[in-house]
C-alpha positions as a printed NumPy array, in Angstrom:
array([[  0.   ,   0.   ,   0.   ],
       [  1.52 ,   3.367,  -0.95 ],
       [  1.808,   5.837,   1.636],
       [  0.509,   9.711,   0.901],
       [  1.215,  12.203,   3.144],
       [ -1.518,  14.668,   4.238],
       [ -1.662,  17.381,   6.733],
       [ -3.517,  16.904,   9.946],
       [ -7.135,  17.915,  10.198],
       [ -5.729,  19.67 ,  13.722],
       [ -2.612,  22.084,  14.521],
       [ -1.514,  21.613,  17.921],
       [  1.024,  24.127,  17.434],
       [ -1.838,  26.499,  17.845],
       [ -3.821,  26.889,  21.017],
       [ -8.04 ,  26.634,  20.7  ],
       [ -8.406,  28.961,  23.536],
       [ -8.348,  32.741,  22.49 ],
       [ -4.807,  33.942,  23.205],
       [ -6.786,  37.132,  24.735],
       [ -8.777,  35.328,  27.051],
       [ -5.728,  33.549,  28.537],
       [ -3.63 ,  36.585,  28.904],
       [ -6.845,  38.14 ,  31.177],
       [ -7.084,  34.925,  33.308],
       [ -2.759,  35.145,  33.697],
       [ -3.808,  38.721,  34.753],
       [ -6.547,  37.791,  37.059],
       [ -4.396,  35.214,  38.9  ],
       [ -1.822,  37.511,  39.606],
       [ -3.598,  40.176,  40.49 ],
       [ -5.83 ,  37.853,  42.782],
       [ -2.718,  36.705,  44.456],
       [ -1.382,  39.82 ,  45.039],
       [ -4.658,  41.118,  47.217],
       [ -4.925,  37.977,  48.691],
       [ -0.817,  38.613,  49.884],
       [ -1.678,  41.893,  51.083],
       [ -4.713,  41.41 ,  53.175],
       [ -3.074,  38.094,  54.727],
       [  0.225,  40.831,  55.374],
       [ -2.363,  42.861,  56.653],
       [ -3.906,  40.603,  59.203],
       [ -0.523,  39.386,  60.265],
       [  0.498,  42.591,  60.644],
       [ -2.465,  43.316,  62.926],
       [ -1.722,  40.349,  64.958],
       [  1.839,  40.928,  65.93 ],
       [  2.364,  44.859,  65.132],
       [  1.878,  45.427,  69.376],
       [  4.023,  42.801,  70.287],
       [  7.015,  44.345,  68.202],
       [ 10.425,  45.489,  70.102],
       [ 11.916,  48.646,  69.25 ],
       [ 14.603,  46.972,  67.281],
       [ 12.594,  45.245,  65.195],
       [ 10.246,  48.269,  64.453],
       [ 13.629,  50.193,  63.584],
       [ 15.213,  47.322,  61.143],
       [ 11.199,  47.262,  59.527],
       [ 11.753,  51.708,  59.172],
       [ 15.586,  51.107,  57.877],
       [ 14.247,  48.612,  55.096],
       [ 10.992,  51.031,  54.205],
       [ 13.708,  53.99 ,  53.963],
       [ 15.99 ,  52.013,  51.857],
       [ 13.765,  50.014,  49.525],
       [ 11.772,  53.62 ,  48.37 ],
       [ 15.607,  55.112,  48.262],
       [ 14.367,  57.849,  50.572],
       [ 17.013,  60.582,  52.036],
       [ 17.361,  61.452,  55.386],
       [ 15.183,  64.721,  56.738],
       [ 17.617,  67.893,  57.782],
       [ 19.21 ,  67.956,  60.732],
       [ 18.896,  71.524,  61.181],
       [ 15.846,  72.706,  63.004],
       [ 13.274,  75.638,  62.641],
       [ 12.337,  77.899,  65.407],
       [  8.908,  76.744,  64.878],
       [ 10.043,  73.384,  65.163],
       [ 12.203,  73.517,  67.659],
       [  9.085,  75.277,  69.909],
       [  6.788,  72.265,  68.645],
       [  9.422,  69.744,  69.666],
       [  9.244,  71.504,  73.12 ],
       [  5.283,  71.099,  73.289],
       [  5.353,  67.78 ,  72.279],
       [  8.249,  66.711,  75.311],
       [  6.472,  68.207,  77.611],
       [  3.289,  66.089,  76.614],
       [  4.918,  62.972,  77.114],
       [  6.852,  64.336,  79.869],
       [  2.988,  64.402,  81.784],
       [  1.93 ,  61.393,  79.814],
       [  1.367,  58.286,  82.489],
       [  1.809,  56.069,  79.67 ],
       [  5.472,  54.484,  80.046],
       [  5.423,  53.832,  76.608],
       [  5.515,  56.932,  75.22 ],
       [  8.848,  58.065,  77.967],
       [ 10.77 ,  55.272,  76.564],
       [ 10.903,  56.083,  72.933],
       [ 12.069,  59.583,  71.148],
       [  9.39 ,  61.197,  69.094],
       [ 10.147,  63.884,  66.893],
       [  8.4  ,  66.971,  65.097],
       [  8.756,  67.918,  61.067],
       [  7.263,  71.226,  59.879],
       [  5.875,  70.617,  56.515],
       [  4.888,  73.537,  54.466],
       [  1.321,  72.875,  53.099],
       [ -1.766,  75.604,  52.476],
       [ -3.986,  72.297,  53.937],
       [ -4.533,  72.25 ,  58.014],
       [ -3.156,  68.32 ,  58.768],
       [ -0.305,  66.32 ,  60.337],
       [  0.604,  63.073,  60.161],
       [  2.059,  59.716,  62.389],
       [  4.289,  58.459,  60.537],
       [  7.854,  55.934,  60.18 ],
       [ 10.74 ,  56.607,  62.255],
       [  8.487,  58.072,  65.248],
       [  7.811,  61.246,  63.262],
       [  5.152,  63.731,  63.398],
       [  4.853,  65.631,  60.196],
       [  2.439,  68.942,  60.662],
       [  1.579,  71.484,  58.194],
       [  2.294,  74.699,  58.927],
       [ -1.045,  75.752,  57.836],
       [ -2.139,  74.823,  61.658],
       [  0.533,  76.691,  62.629],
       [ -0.422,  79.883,  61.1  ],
       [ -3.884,  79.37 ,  62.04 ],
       [ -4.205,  78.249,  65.619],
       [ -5.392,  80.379,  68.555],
       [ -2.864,  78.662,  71.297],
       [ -0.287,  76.457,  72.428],
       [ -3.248,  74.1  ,  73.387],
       [ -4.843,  73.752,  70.369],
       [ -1.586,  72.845,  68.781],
       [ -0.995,  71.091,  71.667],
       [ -4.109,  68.77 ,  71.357],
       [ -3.237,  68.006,  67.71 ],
       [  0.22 ,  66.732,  68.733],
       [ -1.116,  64.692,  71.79 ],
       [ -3.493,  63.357,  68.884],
       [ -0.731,  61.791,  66.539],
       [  1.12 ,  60.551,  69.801],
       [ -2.154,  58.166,  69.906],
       [ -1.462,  56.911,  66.729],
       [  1.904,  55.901,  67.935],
       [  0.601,  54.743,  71.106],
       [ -2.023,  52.239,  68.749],
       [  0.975,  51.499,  66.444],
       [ -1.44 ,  52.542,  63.785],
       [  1.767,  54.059,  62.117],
       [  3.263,  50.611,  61.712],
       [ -0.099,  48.913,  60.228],
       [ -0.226,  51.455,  57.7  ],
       [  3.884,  51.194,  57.443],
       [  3.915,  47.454,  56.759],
       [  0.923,  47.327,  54.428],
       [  2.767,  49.796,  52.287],
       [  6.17 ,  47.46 ,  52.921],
       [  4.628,  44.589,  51.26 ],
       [  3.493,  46.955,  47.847],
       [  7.043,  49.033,  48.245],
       [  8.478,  44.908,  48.065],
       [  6.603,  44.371,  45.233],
       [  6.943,  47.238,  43.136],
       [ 10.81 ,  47.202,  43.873],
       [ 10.823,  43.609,  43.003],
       [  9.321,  44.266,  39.091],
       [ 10.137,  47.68 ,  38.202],
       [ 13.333,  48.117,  40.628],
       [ 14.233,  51.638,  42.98 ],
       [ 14.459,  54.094,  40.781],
       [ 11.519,  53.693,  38.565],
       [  8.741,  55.588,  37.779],
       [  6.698,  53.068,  38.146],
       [  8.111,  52.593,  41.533],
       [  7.866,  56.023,  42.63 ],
       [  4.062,  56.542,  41.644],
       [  2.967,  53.35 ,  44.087],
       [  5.608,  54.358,  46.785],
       [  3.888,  57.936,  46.938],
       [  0.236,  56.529,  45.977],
       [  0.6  ,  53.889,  48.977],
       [  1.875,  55.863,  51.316],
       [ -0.178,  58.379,  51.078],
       [ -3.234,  56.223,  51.448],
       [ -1.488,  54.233,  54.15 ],
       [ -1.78 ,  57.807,  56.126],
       [ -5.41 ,  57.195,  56.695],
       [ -6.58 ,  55.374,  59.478],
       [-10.232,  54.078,  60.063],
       [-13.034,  56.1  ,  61.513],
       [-12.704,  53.882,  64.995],
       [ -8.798,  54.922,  65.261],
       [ -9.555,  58.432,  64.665],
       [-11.865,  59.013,  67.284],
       [ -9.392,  56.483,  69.634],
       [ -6.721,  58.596,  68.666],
       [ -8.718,  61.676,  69.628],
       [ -9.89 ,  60.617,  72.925],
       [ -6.16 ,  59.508,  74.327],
       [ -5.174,  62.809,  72.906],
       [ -8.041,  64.238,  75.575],
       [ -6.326,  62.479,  77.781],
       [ -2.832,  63.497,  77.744],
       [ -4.525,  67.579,  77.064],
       [ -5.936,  67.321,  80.311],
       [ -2.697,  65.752,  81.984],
       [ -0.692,  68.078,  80.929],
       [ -2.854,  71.378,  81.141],
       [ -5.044,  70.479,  83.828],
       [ -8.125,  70.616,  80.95 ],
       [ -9.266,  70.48 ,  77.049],
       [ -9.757,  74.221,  76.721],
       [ -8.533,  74.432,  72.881],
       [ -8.95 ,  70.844,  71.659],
       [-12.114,  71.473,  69.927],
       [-10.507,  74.799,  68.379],
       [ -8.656,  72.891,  65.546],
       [-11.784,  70.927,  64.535],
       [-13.916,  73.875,  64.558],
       [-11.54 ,  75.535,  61.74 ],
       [-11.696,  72.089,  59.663],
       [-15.413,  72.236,  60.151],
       [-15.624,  75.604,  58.584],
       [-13.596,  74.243,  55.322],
       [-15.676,  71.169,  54.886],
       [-17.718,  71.668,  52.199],
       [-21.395,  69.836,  51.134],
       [-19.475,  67.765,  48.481],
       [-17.671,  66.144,  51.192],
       [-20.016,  65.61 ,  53.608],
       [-22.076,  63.844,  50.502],
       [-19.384,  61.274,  50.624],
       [-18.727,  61.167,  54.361],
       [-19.867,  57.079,  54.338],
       [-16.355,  56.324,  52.034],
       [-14.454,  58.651,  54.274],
       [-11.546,  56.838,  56.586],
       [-12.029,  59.986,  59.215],
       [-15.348,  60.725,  61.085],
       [-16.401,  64.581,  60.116],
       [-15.153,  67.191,  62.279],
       [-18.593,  67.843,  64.044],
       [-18.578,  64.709,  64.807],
       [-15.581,  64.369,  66.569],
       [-16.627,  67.756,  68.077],
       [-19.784,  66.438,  69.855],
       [-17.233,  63.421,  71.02 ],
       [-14.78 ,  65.689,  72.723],
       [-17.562,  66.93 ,  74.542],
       [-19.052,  63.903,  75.19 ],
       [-16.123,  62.243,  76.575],
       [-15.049,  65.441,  79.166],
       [-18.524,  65.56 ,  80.43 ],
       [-17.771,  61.445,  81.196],
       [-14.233,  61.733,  82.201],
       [-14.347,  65.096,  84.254],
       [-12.394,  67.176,  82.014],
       [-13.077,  71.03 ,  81.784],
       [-13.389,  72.656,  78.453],
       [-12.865,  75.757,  79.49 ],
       [ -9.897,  76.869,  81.228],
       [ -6.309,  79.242,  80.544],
       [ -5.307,  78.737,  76.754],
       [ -1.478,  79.593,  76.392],
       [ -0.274,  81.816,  73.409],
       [  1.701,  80.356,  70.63 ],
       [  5.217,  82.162,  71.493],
       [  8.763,  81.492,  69.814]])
């Protein structure tokens, strides 16, 4: 029998599934793994981020510093900043929280047009000098510093901090340091990472009641700061209050004076100028 050669009625060279369609499930499965990685970093940062030495929080800052190839803040000090760092000793200096004595915390002016500060890596407090300009006393400034210094005492700085680590790992890993790439997560992450829920704001807020009171003797001033946010929130906002990570400033007005009238603390009382 003579043998003809044909061609095969199939090429399995060629794949039957649309090469589109398996490029978008490739996609999905990495992308799927990638929020499944970060909320399980999450949740095991949440588990362990109080039980943390200082060392270990310091090598975690070192390798957040050096993967997003970030340089070191100015030594040199502003008078404004060297009268905030003053305010802010002399809050832990009253605080009964042994915590807070045992570490160094440190204030960084920031110029911004925006009234905000910030707990952040390294045991920083970054404030805009927008409050500075604007506030009525030492004790309203006061307050907003004894606020951030509950963020550290809730190591919500190191939640939001090793979140970011795991997407800083990440973006390193595929587009390395000095990409743009890089740069836009690094900045996008950690500014959201900045944020913290509606339940740590108001914690936040009431152990920075506390330490007002400790150190002043009352809250006269803390609701001063809010008051000015109020002002600038506008109806657009408050349409979207539901999405927002931090409760509106009324609210967290009516809470300050919710939480004196329970705890004792007089609103009223000698507010202290704002003097270099």
């Amino acid at each position: 029998m003579k043998y003809v050669p044909k061609l095969s009625d199939e090429n399995f060279n060629v794949s039957k599934v649309n090469p589109y369609i398996d490029l978008l499930k490739s996609c999905a499965i990495i992308i799927s793994s990638l929020i499944f990685l970060y909320v399980a970093s999450g949740l095991c940062i949440d588990l362990t981020v109080d039980y943390l030495p200082n060392s270990v929080e310091q090598k975690i800052v070192d390798l957040y510093v050096k993967l997003k190839d970030q340089k070191k803040a100015p030594t040199t000090k502003t008078s404004d900043e060297i009268k905030l760092q003053s305010i802010l000793d002399n809050l832990i200096a009253h605080s009964k929280l042994s915590q807070l004595s045992k570490n160094k915390y440190v204030v960084s002016l920031v110029k911004h047009k925006k009234m905000n500060a910030f707990a952040t890596f390294g045991r920083t407090i970054l404030i805009h000098d927008e409050v500075i300009k604007q506030a009525k006393s030492e004790n309203e400034i006061a307050f907003v510093l004894a606020h951030e210094l509950g963020h550290f005492a809730s190591n919500d700085h190191l939640r939001g901090m090793g979140r970011g680590l795991f997407l800083v790992v990440i973006a390193v890993t595929l587009f390395g340091t000095n990409s743009a790439v890089n740069e836009f997560l690094t900045s996008l992450t950690g500014s959201a990472n900045l944020s913290y829920s509606r339940k740590s704001e108001i914690n936040a807020d009431n152990f920075g009641l506390t330490l007002l009171n400790e150190t002043y003797g009352h809250v006269a001033g803390a609701r001063d700061f809010f008051e000015k946010l109020s002002n600038e929130e506008t109806k657009i906002q408050m349409l979207f209050r539901y999405s927002s990570t931090h409760p509106y400033s009324k609210k967290r007005i009516d809470n300050i004076v919710e939480v004196s009238s329970k705890k004792g603390y007089m609103l009223t009382g000698e507010l202290l100028p704002y003097k270099l």
